[in-house]
N, C-alpha and C positions, 0 to 999 in steps of 0.2 A: 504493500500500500504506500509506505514512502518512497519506495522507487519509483510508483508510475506519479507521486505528486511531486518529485524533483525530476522528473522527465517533461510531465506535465508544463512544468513552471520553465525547462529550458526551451521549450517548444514555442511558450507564449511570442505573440506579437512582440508585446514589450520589451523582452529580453534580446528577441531577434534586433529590435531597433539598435539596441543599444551594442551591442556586436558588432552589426555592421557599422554603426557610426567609430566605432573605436577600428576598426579595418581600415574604413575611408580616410581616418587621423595617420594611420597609422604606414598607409602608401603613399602617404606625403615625403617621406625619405626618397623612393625610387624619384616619384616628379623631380624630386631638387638634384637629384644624381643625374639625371637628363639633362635639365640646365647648366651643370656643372659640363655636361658634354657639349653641350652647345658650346660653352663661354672656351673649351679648349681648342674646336673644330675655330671658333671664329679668332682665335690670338694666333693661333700655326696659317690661316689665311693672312691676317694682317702681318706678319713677317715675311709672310711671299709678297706682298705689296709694296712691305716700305725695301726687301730688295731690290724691284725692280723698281721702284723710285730714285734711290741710290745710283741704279748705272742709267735711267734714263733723261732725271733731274728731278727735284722736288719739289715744293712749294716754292714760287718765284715773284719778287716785289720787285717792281723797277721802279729806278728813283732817279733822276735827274734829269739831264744834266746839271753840275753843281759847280760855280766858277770859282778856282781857289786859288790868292795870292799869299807865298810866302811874305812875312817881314821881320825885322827886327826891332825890338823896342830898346833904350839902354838904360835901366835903373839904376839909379845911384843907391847907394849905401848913408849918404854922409854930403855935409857941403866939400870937403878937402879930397874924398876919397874915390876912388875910379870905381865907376857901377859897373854892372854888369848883364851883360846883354839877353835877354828875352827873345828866343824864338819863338813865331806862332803861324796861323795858316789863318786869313779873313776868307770867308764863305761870302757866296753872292748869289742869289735864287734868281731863276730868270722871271723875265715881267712875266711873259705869254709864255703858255706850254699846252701844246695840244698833240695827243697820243690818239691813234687810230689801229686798234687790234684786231684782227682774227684771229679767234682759234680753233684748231681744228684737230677734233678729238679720235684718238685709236684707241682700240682695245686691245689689251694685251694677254697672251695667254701662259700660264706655267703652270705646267700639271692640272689640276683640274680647276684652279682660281683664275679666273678674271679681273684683269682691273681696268679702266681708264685715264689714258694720259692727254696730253694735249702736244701739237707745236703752236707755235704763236708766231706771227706776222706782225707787227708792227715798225709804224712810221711817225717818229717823234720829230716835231719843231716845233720854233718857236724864236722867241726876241728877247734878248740883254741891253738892258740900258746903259748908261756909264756909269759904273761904280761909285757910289758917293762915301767917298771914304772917311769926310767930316760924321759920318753917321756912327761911326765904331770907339770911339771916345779912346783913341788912341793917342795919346801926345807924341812927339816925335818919332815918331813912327818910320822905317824906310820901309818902302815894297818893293818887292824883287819882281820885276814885269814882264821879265824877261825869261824867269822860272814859274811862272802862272800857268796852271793846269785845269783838267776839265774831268772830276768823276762822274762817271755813272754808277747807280749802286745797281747791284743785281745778286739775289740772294744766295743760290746756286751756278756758279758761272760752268759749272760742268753742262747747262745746256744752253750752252750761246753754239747758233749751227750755223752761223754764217762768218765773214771777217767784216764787221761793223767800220762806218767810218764816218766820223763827225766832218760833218759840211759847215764851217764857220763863214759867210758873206763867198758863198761859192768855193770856198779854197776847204781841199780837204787835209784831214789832217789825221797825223800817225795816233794808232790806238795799239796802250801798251796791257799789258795784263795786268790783274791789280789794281789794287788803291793805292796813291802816293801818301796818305792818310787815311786813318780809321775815324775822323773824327764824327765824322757822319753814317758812313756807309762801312762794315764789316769786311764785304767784299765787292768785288765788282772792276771795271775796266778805269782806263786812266788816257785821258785822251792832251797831248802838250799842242798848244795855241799857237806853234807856229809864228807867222811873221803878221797874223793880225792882228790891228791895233787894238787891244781891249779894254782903249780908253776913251771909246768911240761907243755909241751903239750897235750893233749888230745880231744879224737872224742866224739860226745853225737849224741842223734837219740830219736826220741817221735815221738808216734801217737797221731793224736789229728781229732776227730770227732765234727766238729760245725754245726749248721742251721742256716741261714741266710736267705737273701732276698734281691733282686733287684741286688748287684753283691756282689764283692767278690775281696780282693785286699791284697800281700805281699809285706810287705817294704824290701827294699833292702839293707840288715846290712852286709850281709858277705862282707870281703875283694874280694871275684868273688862269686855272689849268681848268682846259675838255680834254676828259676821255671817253672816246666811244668803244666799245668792243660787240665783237660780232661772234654766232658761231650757230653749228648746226646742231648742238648740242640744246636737247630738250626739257632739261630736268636741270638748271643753274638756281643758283643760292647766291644771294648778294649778298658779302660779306662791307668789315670794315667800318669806319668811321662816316662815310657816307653813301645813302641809299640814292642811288639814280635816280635822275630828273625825271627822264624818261624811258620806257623800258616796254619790248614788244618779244610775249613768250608766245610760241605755237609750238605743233609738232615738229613742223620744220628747222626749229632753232630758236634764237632770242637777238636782239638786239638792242644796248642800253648807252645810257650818255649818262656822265655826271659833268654838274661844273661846279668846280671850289673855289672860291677868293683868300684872301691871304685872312680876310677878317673871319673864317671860318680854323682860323688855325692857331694855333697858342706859341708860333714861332714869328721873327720879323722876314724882310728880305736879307737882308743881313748882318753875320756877328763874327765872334774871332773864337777860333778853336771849338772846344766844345761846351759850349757854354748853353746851348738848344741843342735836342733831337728831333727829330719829323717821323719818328718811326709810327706814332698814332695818328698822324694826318695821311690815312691809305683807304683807299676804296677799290675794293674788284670783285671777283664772280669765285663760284665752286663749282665745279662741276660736280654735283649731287648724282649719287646712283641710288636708284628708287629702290625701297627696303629691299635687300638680298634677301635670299633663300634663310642665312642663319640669324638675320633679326627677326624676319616671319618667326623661322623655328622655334626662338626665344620668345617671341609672344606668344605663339600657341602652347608651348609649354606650359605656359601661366596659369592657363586654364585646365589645366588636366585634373586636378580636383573639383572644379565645376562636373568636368563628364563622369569622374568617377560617382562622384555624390547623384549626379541626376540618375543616371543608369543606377546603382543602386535604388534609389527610389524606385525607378522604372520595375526593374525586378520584384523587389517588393511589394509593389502594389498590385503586380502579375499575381506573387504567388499566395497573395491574401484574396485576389477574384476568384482564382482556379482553385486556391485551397492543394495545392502542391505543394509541398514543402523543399526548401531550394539550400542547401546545407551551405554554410559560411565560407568553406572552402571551394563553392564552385562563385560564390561572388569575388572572392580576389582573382579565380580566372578569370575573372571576366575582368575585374580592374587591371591585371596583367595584359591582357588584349588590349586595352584602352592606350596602356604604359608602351606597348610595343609598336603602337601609331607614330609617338614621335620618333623614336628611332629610326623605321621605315623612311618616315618624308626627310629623316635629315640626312641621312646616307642616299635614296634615291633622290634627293634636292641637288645632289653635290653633281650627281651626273647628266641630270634631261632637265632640272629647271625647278623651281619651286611650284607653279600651280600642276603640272601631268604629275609628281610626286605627290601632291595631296590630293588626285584625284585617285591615284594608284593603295594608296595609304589608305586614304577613309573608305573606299570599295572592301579593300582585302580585308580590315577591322570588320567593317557592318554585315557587309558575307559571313564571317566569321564566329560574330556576337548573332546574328540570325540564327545560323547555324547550332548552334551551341542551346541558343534558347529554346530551338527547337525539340532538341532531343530530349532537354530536362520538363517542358511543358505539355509539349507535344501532342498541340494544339495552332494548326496552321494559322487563323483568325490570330491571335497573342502575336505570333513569331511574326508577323507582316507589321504589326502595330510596333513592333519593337525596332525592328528593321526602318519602318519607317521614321518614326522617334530619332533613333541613330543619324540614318541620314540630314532631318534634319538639321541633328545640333553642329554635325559635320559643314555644313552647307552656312549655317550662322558662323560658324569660326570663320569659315573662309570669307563669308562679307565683312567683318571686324578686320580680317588681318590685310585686306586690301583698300580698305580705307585708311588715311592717314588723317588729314585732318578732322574728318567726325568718327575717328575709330571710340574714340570713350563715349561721344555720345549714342551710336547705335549701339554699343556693347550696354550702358547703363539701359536704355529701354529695353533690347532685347532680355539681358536678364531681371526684368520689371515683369517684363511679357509672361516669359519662363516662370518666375516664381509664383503669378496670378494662375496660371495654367494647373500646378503642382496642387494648388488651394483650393479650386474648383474641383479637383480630379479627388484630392482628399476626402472630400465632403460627403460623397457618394459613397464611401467606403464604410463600413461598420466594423470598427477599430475592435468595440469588447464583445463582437460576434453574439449580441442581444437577440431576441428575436424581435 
């Protein structure tokens, strides 16, 4: 008699609830070991990225041209005693500077990762005034005019693909590697002035051909700098300090302008040494790649306790209708089936794509969990209800993870939808089996 009323009592609804909900708690380990698989599947891709970033060129800021005069100042010490002379370099931003880019994006492949790089095309000019050197509160001062040079910055010069040559009033001039100083620019090219006067006004203009990767970005030197940039690249992300005046996205590609003045910027025209940086007055573009396969992965991950919990519910409300008793051990098969979805789509994502991997995945699960529900209910009407259930919630994962910008708000209604569903379906049910 007390065996069949503690058999009794482990049979009950109630006790089943509470089982399965400590099981559904309790597969919460495998979900986060999944994500744990994602996050190592998505760091061993992003090192095949930034190698081929490395030999192609990587993130690139172009900055200048920037006109620099050496001088020498002579400090004294003392009224009687001999000073001592002060090297420096005065910086000079040109008035006008107008940049005109394309870029034109490849895909690159290694082993099974993809990435996207770019080459670029641009055509920089623009106009220098005469240096007003009352402006630099330099007292005795000598300038060496004769040793006055022209950087350009450039972040990566491992992809400069052409041989660059600044056009100073038609006359071109030698471009050396390097910076003749860091004061400004890390790295980048160094272009010497030649025999023109650059105590004069004058325009200059260079083409310059780089490859880069991920985006692409111009600091804003001129007294009023435009840049436009162009490209066939459909999915850009405007980075920096300033968002484009004007900007035209389609399938086709994008096309965008900004224009900056100097009053937009916390530097002057010009100073001595390093006394300002420009590296925050930049504006340019990303070339955005639309969520891959392993950030999908990692979202659908997230929800795998949703499906376990619902499919539990699913079952159980099965086998409180039909009155089959469904043993605790064939619900974690079935949360295992659930668990072995992400796996599927992450491995078959790596090779044909993310959405035929989630069609291949959520098919092979729902077949599966049919299948299975079949045999323990075995009752075709149930196993259609259940299949269809499945597909479903299938079908809802895949509209969340393909929207970006309203992914939270269809996921919060749909799981609004879902849990009004669960409540009405409850209701119907006669929990302490009354008559």
């Amino acid at each position: 008699m007390e065996t069949r009323s503690i058999q009794s009592f482990l049979n009950s609804y109630s006790v089943k609830m509470i089982i399965v909900s400590v099981l559904a708690i309790l597969l919460l380990i495998p979900s986060i070991l999944i994500q744990e698989l994602v996050r190592e599947r998505m760091e061993l891709s992003d090192k095949v990225k930034k190698e081929i970033y490395q030999q192609w060129g990587g993130k690139q800021v172009i900055a200048g041209p920037v006109l620099n005069i050496p001088y020498v100042v002579e400090e004294k010490n003392g009224k009687d005693e001999k000073g001592t002379e002060r090297h420096g370099v005065a910086h000079f931003l040109p008035e006008t500077l107008h940049t005109e880019g394309e870029l034109m994006p490849e895909t690159r492949m290694r082993s099974i990762y993809k990435v996207v790089v770019y080459q670029g095309h641009f055509k920089i000019q623009g106009t220098f005034v005469q240096p007003d050197l009352s402006l630099l509160d330099l007292e005795n001062a000598r300038f060496n005019w004769e040793a006055a040079y022209f950087t350009i910055g450039l972040s990566d010069v491992r992809g400069i693909r052409n041989m660059p040559e600044l056009v100073l009033n038609g006359q071109k001039c030698k471009v050396e590697p390097g910076v003749a100083d860091t004061d400004l620019f890390p790295s980048g090219i160094t272009v010497k002035a030649g025999t023109v006067d650059l105590r004069k006004s004058f325009a200059f203009s260079m083409d310059l051909v780089v490859s880069g990767s991920e985006d692409l970005s111009v600091e804003a030197l001129g007294k009023t700098t435009d840049v436009t940039l162009k490209s066939t690249w459909s999915e850009p992300g405007f980075t920096g300090s300033f968002l484009p005046v004007t900007r035209e996205v389609s399938e086709s590609g994008f096309t965008a302008s900004w224009t900056v003045t100097h009053l937009n910027r916390n530097f002057p025209q010009q100073w001595v040494d390093r006394k300002f940086e420009t590296h925050g007055a930049k504006s340019g573009v990303e070339l955005l790649i639309p969520v891959d396969h392993y950030q999908k992965s990692m979202r659908s991950a997230k929800y795998a306790i949703l499906f376990i919990a619902l499919n539990f519910i699913i079952f159980l409300f099965m086998e409180i209708r039909s009155r089959k008793r469904i043993h605790p051990f064939q619900y974690t098969l079935v949360a295992f089936a659930l668990l072995i979805f992400y796996s599927l789509l992450i491995s078959i994502s790596e090779q044909i794509g993310f959405n035929a991997a989630y069609l291949i995945s959520a098919s092979a699960v729902t077949l599966l969990i049919a299948w299975y529900a079949k045999a323990i209910l075995a009752e075709r009407r149930m196993t259609l209800l259940i299949a269809g259930l499945q597909a479903g919630l299938y079908l809802f994962l895949f509209t969340i993870l393909q929207l970006q910008d309203y992914a939270l708000l269809a996921g919060s209604i749909g799981l609004f939808l879902i849990l009004a569903f669960v409540m009405h379906v409850s209701r119907q049910i006669n929990w302490y089996g009354e008559e």
